[in-house]
C-alpha positions as a printed Julia matrix, in Angstrom:
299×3 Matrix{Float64}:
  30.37  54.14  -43.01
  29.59  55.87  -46.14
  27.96  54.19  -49.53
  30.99  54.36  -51.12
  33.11  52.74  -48.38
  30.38  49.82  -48.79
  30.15  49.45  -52.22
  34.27  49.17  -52.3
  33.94  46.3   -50.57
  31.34  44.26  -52.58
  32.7   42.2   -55.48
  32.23  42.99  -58.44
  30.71  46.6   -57.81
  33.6   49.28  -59.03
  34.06  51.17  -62.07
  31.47  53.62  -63.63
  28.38  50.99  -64.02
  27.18  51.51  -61.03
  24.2   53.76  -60.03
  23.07  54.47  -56.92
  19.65  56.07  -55.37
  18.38  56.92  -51.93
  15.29  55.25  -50.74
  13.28  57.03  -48.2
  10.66  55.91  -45.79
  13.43  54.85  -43.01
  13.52  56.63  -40.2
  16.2   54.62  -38.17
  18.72  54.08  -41.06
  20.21  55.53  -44.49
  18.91  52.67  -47.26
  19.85  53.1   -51.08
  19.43  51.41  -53.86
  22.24  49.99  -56.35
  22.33  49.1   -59.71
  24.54  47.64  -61.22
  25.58  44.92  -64.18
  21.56  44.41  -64.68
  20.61  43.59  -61.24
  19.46  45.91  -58.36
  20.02  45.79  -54.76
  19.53  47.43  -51.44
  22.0   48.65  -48.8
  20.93  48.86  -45.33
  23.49  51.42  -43.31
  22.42  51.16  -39.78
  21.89  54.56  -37.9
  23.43  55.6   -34.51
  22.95  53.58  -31.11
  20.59  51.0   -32.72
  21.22  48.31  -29.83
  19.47  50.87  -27.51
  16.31  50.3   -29.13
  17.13  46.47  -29.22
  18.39  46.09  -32.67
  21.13  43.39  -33.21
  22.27  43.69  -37.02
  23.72  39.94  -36.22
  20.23  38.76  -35.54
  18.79  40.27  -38.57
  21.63  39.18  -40.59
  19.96  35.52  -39.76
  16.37  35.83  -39.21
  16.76  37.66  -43.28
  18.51  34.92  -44.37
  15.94  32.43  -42.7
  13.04  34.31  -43.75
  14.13  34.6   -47.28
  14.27  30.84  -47.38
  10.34  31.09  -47.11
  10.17  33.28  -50.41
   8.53  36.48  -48.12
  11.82  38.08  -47.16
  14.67  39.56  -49.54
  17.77  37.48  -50.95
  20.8   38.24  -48.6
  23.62  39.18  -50.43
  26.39  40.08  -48.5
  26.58  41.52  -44.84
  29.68  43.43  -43.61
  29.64  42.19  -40.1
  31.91  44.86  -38.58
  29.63  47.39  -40.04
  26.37  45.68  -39.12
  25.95  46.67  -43.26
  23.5   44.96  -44.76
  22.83  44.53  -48.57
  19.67  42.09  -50.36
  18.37  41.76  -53.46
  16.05  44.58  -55.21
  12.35  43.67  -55.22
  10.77  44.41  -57.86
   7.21  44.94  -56.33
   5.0   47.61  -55.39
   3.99  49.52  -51.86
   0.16  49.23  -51.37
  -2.26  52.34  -49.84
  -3.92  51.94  -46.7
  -6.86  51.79  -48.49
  -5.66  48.57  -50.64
  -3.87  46.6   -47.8
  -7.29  46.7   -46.07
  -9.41  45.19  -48.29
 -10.53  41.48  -48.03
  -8.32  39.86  -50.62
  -4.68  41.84  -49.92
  -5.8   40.53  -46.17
  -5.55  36.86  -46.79
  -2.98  37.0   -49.13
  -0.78  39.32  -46.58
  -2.06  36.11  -43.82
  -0.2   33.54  -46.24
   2.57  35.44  -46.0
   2.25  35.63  -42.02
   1.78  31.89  -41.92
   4.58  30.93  -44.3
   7.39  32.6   -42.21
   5.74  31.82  -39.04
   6.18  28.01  -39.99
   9.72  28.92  -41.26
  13.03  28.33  -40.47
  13.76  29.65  -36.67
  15.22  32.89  -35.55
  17.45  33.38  -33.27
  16.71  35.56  -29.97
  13.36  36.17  -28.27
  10.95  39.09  -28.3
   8.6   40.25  -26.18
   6.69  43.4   -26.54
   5.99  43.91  -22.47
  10.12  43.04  -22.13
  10.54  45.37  -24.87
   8.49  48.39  -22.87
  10.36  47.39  -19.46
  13.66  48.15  -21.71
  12.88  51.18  -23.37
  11.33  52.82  -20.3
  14.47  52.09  -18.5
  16.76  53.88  -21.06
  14.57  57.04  -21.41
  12.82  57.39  -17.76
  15.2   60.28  -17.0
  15.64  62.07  -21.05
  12.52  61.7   -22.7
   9.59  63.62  -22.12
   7.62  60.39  -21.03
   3.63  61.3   -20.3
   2.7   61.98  -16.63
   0.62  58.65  -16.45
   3.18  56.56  -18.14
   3.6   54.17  -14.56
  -0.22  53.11  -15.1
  -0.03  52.79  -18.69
   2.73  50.38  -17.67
   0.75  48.89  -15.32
  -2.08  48.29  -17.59
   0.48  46.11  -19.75
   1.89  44.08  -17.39
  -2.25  43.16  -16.45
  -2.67  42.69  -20.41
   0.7   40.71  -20.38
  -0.02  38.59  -17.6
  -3.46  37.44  -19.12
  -1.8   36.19  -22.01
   1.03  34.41  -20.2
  -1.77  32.79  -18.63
  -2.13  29.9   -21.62
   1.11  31.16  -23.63
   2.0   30.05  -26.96
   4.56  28.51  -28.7
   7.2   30.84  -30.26
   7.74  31.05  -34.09
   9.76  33.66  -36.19
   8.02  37.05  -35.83
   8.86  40.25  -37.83
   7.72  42.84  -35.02
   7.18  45.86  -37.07
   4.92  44.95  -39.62
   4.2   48.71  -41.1
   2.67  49.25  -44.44
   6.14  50.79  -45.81
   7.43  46.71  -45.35
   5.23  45.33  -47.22
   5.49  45.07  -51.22
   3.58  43.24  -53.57
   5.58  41.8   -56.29
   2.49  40.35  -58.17
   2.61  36.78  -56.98
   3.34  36.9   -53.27
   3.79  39.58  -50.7
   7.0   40.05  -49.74
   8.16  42.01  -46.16
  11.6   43.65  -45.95
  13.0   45.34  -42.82
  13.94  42.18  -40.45
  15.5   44.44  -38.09
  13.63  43.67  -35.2
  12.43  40.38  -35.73
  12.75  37.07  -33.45
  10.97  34.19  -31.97
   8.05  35.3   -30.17
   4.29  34.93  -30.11
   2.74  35.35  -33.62
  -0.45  37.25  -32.19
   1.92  40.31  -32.13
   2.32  40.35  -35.34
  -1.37  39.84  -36.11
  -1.74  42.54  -33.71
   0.72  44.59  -34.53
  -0.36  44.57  -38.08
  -3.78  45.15  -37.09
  -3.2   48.23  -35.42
  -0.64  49.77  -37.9
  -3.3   49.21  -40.86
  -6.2   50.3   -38.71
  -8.4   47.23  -39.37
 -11.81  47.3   -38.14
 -13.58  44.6   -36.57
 -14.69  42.88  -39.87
 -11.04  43.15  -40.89
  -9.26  41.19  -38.06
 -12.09  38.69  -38.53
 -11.01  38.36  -42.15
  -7.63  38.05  -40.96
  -7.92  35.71  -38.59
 -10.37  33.31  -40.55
  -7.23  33.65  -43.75
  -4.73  33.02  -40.9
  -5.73  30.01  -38.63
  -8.86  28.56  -40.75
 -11.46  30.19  -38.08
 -11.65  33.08  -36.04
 -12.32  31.84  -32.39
 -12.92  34.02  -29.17
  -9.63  33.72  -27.78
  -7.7   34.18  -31.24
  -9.68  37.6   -31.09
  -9.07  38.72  -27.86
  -5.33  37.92  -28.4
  -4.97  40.21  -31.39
  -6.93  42.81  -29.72
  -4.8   43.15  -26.68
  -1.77  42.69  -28.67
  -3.02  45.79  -30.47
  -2.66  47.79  -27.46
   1.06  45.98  -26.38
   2.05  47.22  -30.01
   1.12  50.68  -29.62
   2.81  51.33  -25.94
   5.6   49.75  -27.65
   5.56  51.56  -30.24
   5.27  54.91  -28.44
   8.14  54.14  -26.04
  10.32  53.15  -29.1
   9.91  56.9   -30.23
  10.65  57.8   -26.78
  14.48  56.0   -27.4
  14.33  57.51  -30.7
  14.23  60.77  -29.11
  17.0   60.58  -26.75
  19.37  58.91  -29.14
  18.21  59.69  -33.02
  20.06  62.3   -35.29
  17.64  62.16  -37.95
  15.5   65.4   -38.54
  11.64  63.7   -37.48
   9.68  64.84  -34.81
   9.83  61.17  -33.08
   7.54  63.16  -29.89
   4.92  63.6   -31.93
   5.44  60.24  -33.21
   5.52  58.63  -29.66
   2.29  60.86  -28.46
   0.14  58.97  -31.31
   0.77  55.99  -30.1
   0.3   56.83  -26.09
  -3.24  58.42  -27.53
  -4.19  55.29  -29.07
  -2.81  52.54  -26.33
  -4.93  55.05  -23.78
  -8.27  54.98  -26.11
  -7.82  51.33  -26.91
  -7.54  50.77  -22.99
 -11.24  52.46  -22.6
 -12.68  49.98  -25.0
 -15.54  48.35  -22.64
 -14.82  45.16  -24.1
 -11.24  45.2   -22.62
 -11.94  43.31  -19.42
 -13.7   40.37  -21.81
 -10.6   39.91  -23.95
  -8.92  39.83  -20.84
 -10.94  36.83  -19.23
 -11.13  35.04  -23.0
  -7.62  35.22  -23.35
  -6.6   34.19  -20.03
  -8.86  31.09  -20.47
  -8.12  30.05  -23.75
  -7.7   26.54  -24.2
């Protein structure tokens, strides 16, 4: 489906007001945005074979629509359910440097945001970042040019997995793929967009998953945790931690599907490799086998 097949079918948006401009930073869809009669919005056409890497655009239709209720998400304005086509309301915000979404203040604001979605409206579906690595292992094993240890690196997950399961927690809406390109600052709050693979699931993966993706140090989870829950206890810690290195293998194998299926021009080996370094070097960290016993003994 082209732009202009989508914007034919949206009310209202035909004749020569309206103005249209890619935006980049995607690299599983085409996104663009539209103006038009004063307002802006954003088009979301979904790229090829997204259910192999667990996308549903059904699901992120709703958990959108749920987390815009909480004031972090974008307005939903129409979705083209054949199409899986998406289309929300401009923000008018700003991206943030690494630099800036580390620092003390953009932290806790950026927790608010965690915690007001989190205690949101529910989401349909489940997710589970060891689930999600079973999965995309499963589809790739025989195409993509998987590292030689990647059976240990998978058993090192179902270990980390297992001592989380140990004293699980409750499921709340989760974004799952909290990069710094989804988040934008529109002076008042911080908003996320890209809802693509969100669900219910535990909301130390996205603590952890944001951790890792901003490269917080030590000081910087503590921050976050401390904005997030009030305090930052032992087990809260060793929870983000190991979710940091769930995130990365995940992370990693999604480039793997990404290879094998993707038609965009992005070297998604490279982009897998990273993330295998970093779930290996996180996995020598001799602190590993504490946050294992603190998480598994949580209370």
């Amino acid at each position: 489906m082209t732009l202009q097949d989508v914007i034919a079918r949206i009310p209202g948006w035909t004749g020569t007001g309206v103005v249209t401009s890619e935006l980049g930073g995607g690299i599983t869809n085409l996104n663009y945005r539209v103006d038009v009669g004063g307002e802006s919005f954003v088009i979301r056409i979904p790229g090829k074979d997204c259910e192999l890497l667990g996308i549903d655009r059904h699901r992120e239709y709703a958990c959108t629509l749920a987390a815009s209720r909480s004031g972090v998400a974008p307005e939903v304005v129409q979705f083209l359910e054949a199409e899986g086509v998406l289309v929300t309301r401009f923000i008018a915000g700003r991206g943030m440097s690494p630099d800036e979404i580390r620092q003390a203040p953009v932290l806790r604001r950026v927790a608010a945001s965690l915690r007001r979605f989190h205690s949101g409206a529910p989401f349909p579906g489940i997710f589970s970042a060891f689930e999600t690595v079973l999965e995309y292992l499963q589809i790739c094993r025989a195409a993509a040019p998987l590292p030689a240890r990647i059976d240990w690196m998978a058993d090192q997950a179902a270990a980390i997995h297992q001592a989380m399961q140990a004293v699980p927690r409750p499921r709340c809406p989760c974004h799952n793929d909290l990069l710094l390109a989804n988040f934008l600052d529109d002076g008042e709050l911080i908003r996320i967009i890209d809802w693509e693979y969100a669900a219910m699931g535990d909301p130390y993966f996205d603590l952890g998953n944001f951790a890792v993706h901003q490269g917080l140090d030590d000081n910087q989870e503590m921050i976050m945790l401390e904005a997030y829950f009030g305090q930052a206890r032992t087990p809260d810690l060793a929870r983000l931690k190991l979710m940091k290195m769930l995130s990365d293998l995940r992370e990693a194998m999604w480039g793997m599907v990404q290879v094998t299926i993707s038609e965009l021009d992005y070297d998604f080996v490279a982009y897998g490799q990273k993330h295998f370094d970093r779930y290996v070097q996180q996995l020598q960290d001799p602190r590993l086998s504490r946050w294992l016993a603190d998480a598994a003994h949580a209370t």
